[in-house]
C-alpha positions in Angstrom: 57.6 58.1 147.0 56.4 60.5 149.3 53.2 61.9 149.8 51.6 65.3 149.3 51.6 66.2 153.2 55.5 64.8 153.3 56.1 67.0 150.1 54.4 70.0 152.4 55.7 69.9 155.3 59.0 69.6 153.5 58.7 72.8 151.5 58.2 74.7 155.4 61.2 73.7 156.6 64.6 75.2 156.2 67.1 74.6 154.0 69.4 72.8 155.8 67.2 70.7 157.8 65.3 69.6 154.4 68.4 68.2 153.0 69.2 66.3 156.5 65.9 65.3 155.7 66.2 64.1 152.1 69.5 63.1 152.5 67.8 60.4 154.8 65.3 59.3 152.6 67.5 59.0 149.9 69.0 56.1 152.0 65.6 54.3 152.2 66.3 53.2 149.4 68.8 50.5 150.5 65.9 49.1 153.3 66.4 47.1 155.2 70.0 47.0 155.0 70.5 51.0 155.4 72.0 51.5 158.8 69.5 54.1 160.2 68.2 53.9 163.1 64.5 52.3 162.2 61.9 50.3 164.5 58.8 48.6 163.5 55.3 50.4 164.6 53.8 48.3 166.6 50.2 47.0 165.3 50.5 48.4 162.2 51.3 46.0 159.1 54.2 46.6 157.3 54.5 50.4 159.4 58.2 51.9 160.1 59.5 54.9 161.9 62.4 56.3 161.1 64.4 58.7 163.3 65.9 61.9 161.5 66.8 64.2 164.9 63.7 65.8 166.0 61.6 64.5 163.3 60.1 61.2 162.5 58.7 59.9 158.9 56.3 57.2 158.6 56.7 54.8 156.2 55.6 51.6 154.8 56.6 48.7 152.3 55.0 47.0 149.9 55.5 43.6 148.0 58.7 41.4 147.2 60.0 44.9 145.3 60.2 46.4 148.5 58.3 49.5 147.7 58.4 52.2 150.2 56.0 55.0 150.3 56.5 57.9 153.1 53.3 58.2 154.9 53.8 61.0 157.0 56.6 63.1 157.7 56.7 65.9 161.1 58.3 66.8 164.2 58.5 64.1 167.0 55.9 65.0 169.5 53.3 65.6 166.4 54.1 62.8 164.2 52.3 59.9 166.3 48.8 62.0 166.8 
């Protein structure tokens, strides 16, 4: 599930780098097991990163169902701000 700034910031980009992009998510879906390269945020309860190049998403995951909702989704040196 991504949100409506993800969705945004998705539609700006081009095309190729927005199917590296959802290509990417699309692998989410087998957390944790998917073998992307993904680290804990620090403070933050339940709070990933995951690396996609030069761009980050934020995500987090909810309950036993593992339910994983994209939080925020930009370039590296903007996404922690």
């Amino acid at each position: 599930m991504k949100g409506k700034r993800a969705d945004k910031f998705l539609r700006e980009l081009k095309s190729e780098e927005r199917k590296r992009i959802v290509d990417k998510l699309k692998q989410l879906e087998e957390f944790p097991a998917a073998r992307l390269d993904i680290v804990k945020i620090a403070g933050e309860e339940n709070t990933f990163r995951l690396r996609i190049g030069n761009y980050r998403a934020l995500f987090k995951v909810y309950g036993q169902e593992k339910i994983i909702v994209i939080v925020k989704l930009d370039a590296r040196k903007k996404i922690y701000r």
